[in-house]
KELUMZA-138810 format. One record per residue (C-alpha): z, y, x; residue number from 1. Coordinates in steps of 0.5 Angstrom, whole numbers. Each point is the difference from the previous one (the first is absolute). Example, Ala and Ser with C-alpha at 12.3 -4.5 7.8 and 13.67 -1.06 7.14 Angstrom:
2
+-------+-------+-------+-----+
:    zz :    yy :    xx :   k :
+-------+-------+-------+-----+
:    16 :    -9 :    25 :   1 :
:    -2 :     7 :     2 :   2 :
+-------+-------+-------+-----+
END
This chain:
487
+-------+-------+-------+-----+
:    zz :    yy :    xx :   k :
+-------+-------+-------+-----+
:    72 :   219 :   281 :   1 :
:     7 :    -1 :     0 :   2 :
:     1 :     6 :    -4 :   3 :
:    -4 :    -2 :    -6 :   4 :
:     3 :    -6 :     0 :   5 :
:     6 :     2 :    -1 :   6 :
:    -3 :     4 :    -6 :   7 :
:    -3 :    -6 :    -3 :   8 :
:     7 :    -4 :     0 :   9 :
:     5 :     4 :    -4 :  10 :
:    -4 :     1 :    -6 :  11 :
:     0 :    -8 :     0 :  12 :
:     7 :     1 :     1 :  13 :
:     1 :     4 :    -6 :  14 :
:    -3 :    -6 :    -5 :  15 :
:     5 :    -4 :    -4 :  16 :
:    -5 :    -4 :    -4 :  17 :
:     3 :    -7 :     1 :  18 :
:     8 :     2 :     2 :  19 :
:     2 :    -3 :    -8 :  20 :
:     1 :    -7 :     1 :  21 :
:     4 :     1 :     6 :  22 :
:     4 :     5 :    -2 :  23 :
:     2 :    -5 :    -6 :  24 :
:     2 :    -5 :     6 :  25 :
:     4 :     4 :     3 :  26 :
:     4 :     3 :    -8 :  27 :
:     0 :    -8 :    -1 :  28 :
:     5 :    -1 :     5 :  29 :
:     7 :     2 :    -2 :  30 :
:    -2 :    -1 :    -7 :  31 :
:    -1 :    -8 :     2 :  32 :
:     6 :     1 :     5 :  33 :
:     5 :     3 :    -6 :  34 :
:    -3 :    -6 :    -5 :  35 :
:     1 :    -5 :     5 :  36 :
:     8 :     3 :     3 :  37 :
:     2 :     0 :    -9 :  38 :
:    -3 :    -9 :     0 :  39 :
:     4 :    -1 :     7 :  40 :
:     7 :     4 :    -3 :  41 :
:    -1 :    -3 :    -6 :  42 :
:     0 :    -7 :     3 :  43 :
:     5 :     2 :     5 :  44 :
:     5 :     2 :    -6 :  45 :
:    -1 :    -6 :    -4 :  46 :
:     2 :    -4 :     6 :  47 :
:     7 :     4 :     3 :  48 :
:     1 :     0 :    -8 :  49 :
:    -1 :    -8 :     1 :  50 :
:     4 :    -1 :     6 :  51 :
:     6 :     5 :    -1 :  52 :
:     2 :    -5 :    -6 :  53 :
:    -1 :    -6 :     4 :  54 :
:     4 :     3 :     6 :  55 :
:     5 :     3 :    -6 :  56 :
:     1 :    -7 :    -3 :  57 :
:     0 :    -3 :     7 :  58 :
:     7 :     5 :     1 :  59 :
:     4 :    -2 :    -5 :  60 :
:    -2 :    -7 :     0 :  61 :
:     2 :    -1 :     7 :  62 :
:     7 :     4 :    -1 :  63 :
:     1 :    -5 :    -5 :  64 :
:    -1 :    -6 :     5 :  65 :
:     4 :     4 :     6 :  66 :
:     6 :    -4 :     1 :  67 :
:     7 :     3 :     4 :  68 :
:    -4 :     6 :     1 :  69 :
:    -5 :    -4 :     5 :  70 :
:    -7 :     3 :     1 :  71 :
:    -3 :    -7 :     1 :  72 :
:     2 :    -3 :    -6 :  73 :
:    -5 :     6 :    -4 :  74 :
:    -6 :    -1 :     3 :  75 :
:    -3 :    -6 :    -3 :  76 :
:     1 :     1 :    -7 :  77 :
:    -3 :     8 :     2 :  78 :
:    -5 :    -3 :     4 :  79 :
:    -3 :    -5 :    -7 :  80 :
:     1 :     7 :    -4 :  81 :
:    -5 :     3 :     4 :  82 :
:    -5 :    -6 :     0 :  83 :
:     1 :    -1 :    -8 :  84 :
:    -1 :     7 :    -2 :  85 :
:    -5 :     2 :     5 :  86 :
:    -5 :    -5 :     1 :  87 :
:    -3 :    -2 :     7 :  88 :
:    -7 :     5 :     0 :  89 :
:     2 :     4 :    -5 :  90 :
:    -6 :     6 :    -1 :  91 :
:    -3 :    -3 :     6 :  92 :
:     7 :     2 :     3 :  93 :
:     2 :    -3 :     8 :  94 :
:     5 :    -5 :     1 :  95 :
:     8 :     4 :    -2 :  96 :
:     4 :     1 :     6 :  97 :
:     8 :     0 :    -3 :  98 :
:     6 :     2 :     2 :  99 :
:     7 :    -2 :    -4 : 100 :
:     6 :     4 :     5 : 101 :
:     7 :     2 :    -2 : 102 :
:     1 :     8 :     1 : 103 :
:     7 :     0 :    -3 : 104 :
:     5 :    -5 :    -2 : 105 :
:    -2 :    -4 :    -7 : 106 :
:    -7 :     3 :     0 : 107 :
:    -7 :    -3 :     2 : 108 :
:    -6 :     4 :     2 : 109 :
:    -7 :    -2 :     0 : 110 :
:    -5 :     3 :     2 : 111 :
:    -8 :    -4 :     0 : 112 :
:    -7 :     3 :     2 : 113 :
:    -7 :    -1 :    -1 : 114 :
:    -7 :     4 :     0 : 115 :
:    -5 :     0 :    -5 : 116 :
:    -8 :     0 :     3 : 117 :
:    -3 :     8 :    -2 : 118 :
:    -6 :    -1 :    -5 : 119 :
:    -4 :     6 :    -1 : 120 :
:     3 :     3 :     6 : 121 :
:    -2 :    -4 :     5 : 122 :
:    -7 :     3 :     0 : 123 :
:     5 :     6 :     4 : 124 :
:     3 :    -5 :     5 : 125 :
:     7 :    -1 :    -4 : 126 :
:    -1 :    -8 :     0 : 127 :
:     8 :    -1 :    -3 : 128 :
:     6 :     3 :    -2 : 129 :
:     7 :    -2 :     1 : 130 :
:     5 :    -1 :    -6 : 131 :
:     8 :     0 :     0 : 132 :
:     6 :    -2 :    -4 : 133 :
:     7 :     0 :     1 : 134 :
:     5 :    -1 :    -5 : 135 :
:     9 :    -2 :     1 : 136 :
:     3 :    -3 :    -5 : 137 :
:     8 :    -1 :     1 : 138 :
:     6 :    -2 :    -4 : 139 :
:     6 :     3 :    -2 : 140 :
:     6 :    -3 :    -5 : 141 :
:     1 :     5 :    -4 : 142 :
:     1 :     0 :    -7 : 143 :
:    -5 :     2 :    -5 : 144 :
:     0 :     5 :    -7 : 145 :
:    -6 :     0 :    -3 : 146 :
:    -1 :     6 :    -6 : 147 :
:    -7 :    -2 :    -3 : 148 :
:    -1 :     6 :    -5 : 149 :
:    -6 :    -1 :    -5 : 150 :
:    -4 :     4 :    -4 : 151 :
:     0 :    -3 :    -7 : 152 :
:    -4 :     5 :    -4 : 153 :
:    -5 :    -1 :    -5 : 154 :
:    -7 :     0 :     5 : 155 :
:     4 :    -6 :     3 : 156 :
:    -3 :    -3 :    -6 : 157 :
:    -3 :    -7 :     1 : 158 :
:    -4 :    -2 :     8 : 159 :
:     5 :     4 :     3 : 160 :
:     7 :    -2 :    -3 : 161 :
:    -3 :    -7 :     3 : 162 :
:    -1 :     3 :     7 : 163 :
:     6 :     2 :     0 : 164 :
:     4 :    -6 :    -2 : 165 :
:    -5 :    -3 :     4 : 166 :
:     2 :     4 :     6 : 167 :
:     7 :    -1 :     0 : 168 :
:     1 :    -6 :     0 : 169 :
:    -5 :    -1 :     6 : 170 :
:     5 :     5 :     3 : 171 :
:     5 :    -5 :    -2 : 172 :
:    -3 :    -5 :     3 : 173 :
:    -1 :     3 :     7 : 174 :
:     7 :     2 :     1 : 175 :
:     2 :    -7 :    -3 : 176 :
:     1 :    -3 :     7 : 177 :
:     3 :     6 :     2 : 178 :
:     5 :    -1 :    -7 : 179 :
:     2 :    -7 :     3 : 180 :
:     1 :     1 :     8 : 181 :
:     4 :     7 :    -2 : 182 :
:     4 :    -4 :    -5 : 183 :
:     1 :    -7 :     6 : 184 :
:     4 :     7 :     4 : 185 :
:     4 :     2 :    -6 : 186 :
:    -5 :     5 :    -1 : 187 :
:    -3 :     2 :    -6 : 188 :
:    -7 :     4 :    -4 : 189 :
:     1 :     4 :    -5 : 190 :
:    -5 :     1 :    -6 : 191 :
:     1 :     6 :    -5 : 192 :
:    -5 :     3 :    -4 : 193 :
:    -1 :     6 :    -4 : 194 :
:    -5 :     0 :    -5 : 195 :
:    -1 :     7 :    -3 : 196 :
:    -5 :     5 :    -5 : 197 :
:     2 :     6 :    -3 : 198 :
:     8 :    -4 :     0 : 199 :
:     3 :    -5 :     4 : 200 :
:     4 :    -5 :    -3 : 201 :
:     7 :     1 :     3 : 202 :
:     4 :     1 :    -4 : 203 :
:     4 :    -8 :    -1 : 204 :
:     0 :     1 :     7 : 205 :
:     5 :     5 :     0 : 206 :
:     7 :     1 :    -2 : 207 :
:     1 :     1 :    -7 : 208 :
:     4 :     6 :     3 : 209 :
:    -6 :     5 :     3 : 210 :
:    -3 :    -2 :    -7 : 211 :
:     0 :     6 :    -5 : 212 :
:     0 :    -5 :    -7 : 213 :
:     3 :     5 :    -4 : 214 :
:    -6 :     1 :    -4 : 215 :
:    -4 :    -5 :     1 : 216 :
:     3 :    -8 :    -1 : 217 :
:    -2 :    -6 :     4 : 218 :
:    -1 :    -2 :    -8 : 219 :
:    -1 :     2 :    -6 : 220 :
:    -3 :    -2 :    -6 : 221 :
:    -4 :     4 :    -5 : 222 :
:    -1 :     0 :    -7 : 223 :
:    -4 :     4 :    -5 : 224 :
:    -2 :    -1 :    -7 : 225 :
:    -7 :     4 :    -3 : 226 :
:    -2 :     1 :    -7 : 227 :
:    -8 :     0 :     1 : 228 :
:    -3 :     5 :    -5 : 229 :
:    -6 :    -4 :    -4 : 230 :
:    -7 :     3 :     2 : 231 :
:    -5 :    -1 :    -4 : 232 :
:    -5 :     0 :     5 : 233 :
:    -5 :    -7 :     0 : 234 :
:     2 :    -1 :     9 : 235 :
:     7 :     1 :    -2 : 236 :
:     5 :    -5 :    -5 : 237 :
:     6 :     1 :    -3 : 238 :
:     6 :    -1 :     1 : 239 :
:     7 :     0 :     3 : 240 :
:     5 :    -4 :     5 : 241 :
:     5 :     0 :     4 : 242 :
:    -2 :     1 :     8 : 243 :
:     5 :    -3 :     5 : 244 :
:     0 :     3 :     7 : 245 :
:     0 :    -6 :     5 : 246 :
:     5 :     0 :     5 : 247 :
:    -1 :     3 :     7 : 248 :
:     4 :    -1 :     6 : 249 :
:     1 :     6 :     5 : 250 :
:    -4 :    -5 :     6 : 251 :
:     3 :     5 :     6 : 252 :
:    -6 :     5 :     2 : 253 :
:     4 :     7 :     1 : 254 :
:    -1 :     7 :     0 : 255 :
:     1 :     4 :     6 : 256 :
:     7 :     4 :     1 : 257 :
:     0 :     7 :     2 : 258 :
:    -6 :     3 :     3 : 259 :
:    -2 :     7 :     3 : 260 :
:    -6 :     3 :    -3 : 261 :
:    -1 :     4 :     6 : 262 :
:    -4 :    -5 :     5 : 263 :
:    -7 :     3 :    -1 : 264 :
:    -6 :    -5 :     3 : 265 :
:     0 :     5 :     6 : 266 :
:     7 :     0 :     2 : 267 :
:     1 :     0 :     7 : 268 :
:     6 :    -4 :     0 : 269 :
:     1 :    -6 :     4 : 270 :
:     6 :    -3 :    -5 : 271 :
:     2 :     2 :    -7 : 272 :
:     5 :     6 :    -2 : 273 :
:     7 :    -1 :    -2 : 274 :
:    -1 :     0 :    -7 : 275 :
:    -6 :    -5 :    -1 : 276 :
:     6 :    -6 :    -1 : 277 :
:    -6 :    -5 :    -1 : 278 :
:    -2 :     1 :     7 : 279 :
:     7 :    -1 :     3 : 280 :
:    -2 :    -8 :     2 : 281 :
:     8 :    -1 :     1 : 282 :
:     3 :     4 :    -6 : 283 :
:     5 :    -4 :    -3 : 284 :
:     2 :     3 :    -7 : 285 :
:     7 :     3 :    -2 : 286 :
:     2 :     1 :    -7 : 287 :
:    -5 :     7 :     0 : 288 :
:    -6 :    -4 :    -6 : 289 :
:    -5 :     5 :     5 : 290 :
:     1 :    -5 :     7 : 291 :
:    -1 :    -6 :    -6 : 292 :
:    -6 :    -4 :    -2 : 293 :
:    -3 :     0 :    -8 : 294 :
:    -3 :    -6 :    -4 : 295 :
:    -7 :     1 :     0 : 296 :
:    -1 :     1 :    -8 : 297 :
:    -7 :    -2 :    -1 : 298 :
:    -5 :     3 :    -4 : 299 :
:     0 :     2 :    -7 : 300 :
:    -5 :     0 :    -5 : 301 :
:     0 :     2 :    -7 : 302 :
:     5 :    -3 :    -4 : 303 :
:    -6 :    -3 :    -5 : 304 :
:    -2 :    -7 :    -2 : 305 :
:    -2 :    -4 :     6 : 306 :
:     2 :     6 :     5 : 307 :
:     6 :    -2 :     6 : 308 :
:     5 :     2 :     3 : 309 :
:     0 :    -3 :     8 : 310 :
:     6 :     1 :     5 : 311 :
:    -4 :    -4 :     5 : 312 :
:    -7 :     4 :    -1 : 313 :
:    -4 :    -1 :     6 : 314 :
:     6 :    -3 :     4 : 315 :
:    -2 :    -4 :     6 : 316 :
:     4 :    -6 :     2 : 317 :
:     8 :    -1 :     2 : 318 :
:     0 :     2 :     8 : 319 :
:     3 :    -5 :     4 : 320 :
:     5 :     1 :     5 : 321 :
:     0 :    -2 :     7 : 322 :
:     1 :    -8 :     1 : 323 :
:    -2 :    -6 :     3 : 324 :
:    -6 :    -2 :    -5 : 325 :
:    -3 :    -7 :     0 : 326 :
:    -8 :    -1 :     0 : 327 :
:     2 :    -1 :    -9 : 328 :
:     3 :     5 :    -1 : 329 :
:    -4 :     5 :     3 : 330 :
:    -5 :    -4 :    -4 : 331 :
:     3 :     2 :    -6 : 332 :
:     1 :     8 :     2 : 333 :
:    -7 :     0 :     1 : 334 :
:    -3 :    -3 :    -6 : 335 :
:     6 :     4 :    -4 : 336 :
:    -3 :     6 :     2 : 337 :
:    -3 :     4 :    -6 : 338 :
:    -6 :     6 :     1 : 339 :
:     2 :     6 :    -4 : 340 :
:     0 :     7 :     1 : 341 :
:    -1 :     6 :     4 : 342 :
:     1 :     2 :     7 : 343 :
:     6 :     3 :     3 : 344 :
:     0 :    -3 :     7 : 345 :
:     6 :     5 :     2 : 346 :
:     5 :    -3 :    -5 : 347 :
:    -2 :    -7 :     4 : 348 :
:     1 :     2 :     6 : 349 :
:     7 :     3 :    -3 : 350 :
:     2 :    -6 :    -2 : 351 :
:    -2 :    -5 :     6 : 352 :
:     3 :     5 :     5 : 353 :
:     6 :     0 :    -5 : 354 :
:     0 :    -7 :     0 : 355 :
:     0 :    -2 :     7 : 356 :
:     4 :     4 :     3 : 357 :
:     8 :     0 :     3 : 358 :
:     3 :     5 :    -4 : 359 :
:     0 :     2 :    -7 : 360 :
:     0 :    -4 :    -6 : 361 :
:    -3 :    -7 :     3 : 362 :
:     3 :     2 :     7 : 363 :
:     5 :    -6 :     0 : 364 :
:    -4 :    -5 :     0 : 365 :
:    -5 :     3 :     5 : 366 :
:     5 :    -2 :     7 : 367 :
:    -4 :     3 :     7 : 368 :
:     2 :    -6 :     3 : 369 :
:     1 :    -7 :    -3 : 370 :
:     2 :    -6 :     4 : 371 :
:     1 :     5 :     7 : 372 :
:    -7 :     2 :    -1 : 373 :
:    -4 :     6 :    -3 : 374 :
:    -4 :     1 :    -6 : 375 :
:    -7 :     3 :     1 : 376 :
:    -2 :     2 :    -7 : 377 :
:    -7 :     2 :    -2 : 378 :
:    -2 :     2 :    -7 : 379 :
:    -9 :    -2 :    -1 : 380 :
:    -2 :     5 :    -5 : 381 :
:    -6 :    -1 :    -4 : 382 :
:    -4 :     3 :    -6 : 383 :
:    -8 :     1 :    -1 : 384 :
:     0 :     7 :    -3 : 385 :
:     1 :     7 :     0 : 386 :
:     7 :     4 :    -3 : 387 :
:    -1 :     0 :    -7 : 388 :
:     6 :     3 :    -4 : 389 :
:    -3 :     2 :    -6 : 390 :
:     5 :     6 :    -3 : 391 :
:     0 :    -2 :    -7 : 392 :
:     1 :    -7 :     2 : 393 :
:     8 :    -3 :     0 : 394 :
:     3 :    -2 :     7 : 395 :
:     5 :     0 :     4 : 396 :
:     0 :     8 :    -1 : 397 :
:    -1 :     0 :    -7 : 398 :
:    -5 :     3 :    -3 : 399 :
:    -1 :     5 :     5 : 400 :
:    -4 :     5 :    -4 : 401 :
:     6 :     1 :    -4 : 402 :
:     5 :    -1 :     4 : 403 :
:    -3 :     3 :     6 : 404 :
:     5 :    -4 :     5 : 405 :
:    -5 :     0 :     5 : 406 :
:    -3 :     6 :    -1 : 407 :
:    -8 :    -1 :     0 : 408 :
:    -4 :     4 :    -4 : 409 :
:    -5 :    -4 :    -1 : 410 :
:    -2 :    -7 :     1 : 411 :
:    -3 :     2 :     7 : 412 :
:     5 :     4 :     2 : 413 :
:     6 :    -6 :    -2 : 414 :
:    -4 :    -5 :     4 : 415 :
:     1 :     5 :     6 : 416 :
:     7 :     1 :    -2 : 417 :
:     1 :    -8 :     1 : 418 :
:    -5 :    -1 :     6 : 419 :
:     5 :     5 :     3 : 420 :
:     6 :    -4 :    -3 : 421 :
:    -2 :    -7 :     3 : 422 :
:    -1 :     4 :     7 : 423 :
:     7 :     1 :     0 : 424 :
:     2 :    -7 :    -2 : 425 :
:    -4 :    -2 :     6 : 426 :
:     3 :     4 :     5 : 427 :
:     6 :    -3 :    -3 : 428 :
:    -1 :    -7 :     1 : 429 :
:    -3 :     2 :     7 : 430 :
:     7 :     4 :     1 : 431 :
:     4 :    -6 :    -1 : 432 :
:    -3 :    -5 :     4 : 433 :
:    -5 :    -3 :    -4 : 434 :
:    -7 :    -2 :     2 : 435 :
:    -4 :     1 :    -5 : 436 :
:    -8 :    -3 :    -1 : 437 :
:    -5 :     3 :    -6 : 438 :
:    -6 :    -4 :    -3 : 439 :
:    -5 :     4 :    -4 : 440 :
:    -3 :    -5 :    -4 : 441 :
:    -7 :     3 :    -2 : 442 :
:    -4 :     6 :     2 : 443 :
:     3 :     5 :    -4 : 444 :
:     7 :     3 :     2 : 445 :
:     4 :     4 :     3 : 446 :
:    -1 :    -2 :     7 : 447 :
:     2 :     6 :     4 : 448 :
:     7 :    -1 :    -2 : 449 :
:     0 :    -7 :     0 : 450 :
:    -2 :     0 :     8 : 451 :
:     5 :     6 :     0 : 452 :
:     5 :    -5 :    -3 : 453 :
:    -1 :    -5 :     4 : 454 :
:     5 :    -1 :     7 : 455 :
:    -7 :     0 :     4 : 456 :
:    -6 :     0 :    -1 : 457 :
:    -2 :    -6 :     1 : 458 :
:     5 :    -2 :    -6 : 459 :
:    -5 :     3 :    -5 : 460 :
:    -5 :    -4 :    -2 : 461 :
:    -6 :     1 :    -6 : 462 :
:    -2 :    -7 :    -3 : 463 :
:    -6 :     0 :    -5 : 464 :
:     0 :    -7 :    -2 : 465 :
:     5 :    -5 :    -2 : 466 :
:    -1 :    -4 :     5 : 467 :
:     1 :     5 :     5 : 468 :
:     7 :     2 :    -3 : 469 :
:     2 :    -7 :     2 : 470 :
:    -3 :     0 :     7 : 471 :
:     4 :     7 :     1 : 472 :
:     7 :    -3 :    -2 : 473 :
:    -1 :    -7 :     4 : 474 :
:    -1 :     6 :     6 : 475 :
:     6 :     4 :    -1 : 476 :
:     4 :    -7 :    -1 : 477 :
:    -2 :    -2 :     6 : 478 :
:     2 :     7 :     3 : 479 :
:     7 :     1 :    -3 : 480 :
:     2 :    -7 :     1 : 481 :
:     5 :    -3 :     6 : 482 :
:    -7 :    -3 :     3 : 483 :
:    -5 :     6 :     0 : 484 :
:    -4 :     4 :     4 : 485 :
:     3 :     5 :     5 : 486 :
:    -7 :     3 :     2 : 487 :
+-------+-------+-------+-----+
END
């Protein structure tokens, strides 16, 4: 009997009608699992995002407050940072426990913590997780050179010109504090600006001496006088005049002085060779017309009726050297800024790096201390497109498919030959101690050598819309001022 009984059961086991919805169940497991963890990341990240401005804010606030370097004297103004910019019950958040201390002197610490209840997850037995932020800010009496160099080619036409301006002076307007207190120690923050597009506008800027004028004048007046031919044609009319030229005045835009053809976009080098003058931030030329600079000399048209002859084609606005700027005056070199041109990153940084650093033709104005306090420098580059160096187009290398300075051989090739050349005017700034933040306006851009350029990482950032521009400059002015986050 046993026997047959055994018989009977096996088959029965074999049978799986019926097995589908409980198969079913058990696949539904981890897909809810893996739903219900990315609501419960999401939300967890929303809120660490929240909390670590809060405690961010909270730092610098309270080191602001600190008075003879006493703790104490912090914590009130860190504590109401906390509670205005992370309200009580935030995303269902548990009351934040804060602690403000003083790890080193004239720094202030603060650290809060919270949880945040699970959701999906809870069906797993995870009921909450917990959420931390920790931020240091500390001050240093240092005084401050600040390069802005900015892209004013032609795509920066219309909305974005006006972000930029816009982002500047909120840049301003974050260090203003700063502007004052170091002033009030004898201290001082300097602005200097370099607008760039196919050329900078540097010339008025420097001595007459390193100025090639041989060939061109700072001014000259033209004068032509045509016969026109009288054409018996219903769309023309006859006759004939005199054609003035009008007067044209060389505006300060250069060409670049002696270069090496022979930096390829997949030179290896770190710095430029000995015989690319134009890369040797801190030449300063000789009686030799190839350590000089020329004026640029524009483009020429046919010399008809109607045509021109512009030195200052596609010349970007003056630069500005380093100098304590008040909030008008910075006003009015932002609203000057002019869009036009081509992009040539590399002759922006060039210039920038030229202009802030201790040696070479600016060198004099640019001490390493001032009032027995270093100087930190850093150079905010910004440009919201690719290298475009068209080599039929005049620049500061000419018309390179004619002159062939730079040696591309084609537009691809040239745009490569320039990328290599701005890593090596990065390198240069980096090499001279100067911290350099980069901003690609927009998503299009040479973004590897960008983030490369930058002095780290976290110094590179991509904004794709204006108001993102200026939250991005209000950030890197509250990490480069003497009252910043250290951590």
């Amino acid at each position: 009997m046993k026997r047959m009984g055994l018989n009977r059961l096996l088959p029965r086991l074999k049978q799986d009608r019926g097995n589908a919805l409980p198969i079913m169940a058990a696949a539904m497991l981890p897909i809810i699992a893996a739903i219900g963890s990315g609501v419960d990341t999401a939300r967890i990240y929303m809120t660490k995002s929240k909390l670590q401005e809060a405690v961010d804010s909270a730092a610098l606030a309270g080191r602001r407050a600190m008075t003879n370097d006493d703790i104490e004297t912090a914590k009130p103004a860190a504590r109401s940072y906390i509670t205005f910019n992370f309200p009580a019950g935030y995303n269902e958040t548990t009351p934040v426990v804060t602690t403000i201390t003083k790890p080193d002197v004239g720094t202030v610490s603060v650290k809060a913590e919270t949880t945040i209840p699970a959701t999906f997850m809870r069906l797993f037995g995870i009921r909450s997780y917990p959420i931390t932020a920790t931020s240091e800010a500390k001050q240093n009496f240092d005084n401050l050179d600040i390069m802005l160099v900015l892209d004013t080619t032609g795509s920066m036409a219309g909305t974005r010109i006006q972000g930029l301006r816009s982002a500047v002076l909120a840049l301003y307007d974050q260090l203003a504090e700063a502007q004052t207190t170091l002033k009030s120690q004898g201290l001082r923050l300097r602005y200097g600006i370099v607008p760039y597009s196919q050329t900078v506008n540097v010339g008025k800027l420097l001595n007459s001496n390193y100025i090639q004028t041989s060939q061109v004048p700072y001014y000259a007046t033209v004068y032509s006088q045509n016969k026109v031919v009288p054409v018996d044609l219903p769309d023309f009319v006859a006759g004939t005049g005199d054609f003035p030229y009008t007067t044209e005045k060389w505006a300060g835009c250069i060409e670049e002085r002696k270069t090496s053809n022979g930096i390829t976009a997949n030179d290896t080098r770190d710095g430029a060779p000995a015989d690319a003058y134009d890369l040797d931030i801190d030449m300063i030329p000789s009686a030799d017309n190839q350590t000089k600079w020329k004026p640029y000399s524009g483009f020429p048209t046919r010399g008809q009726s109607g045509s021109t002859f512009n030195v200052n084609w596609q010349c970007p606005t003056q630069a500005t050297l380093l100098a304590e700027l008040t909030r008008s005056q910075m006003n009015d070199k932002v609203n000057a800024l002019n869009p036009a041109g081509t992009t040539y990153i590399d002759i922006g940084m060039i210039w920038g790096t030229r202009m802030i650093s201790r040696n070479g033709v600016f060198g004099g104005d640019n001490p390493t201390v001032f009032n027995r306090r270093p100087v930190q420098r850093f150079i905010i580059f910004m440009t919201d497109g690719e290298m475009n160096t068209p080599r039929g187009e005049y620049s500061a290398y000419g018309y390179e498919v004619k002159d062939g300075r730079v040696g591309g051989t084609s537009d691809g090739d040239n745009n490569g030959r320039h990328l290599k050349r701005f890593s090596m005017a990065c390198n240069a700034a980096k090499a001279r101690d100067v911290s350099i933040w980069t901003i690609q306006f927009g998503t299009s851009g040479d973004t590897a050598a960008l983030r490369n350029c930058a002095s780290n990482p976290d110094q590179f950032s991509m904004a794709t819309s204006s108001d993102a521009l200026i939250r991005r400059f209000v950030e890197i002015g509250k990490n480069i001022g003497p009252l910043r986050l250290s951590r």
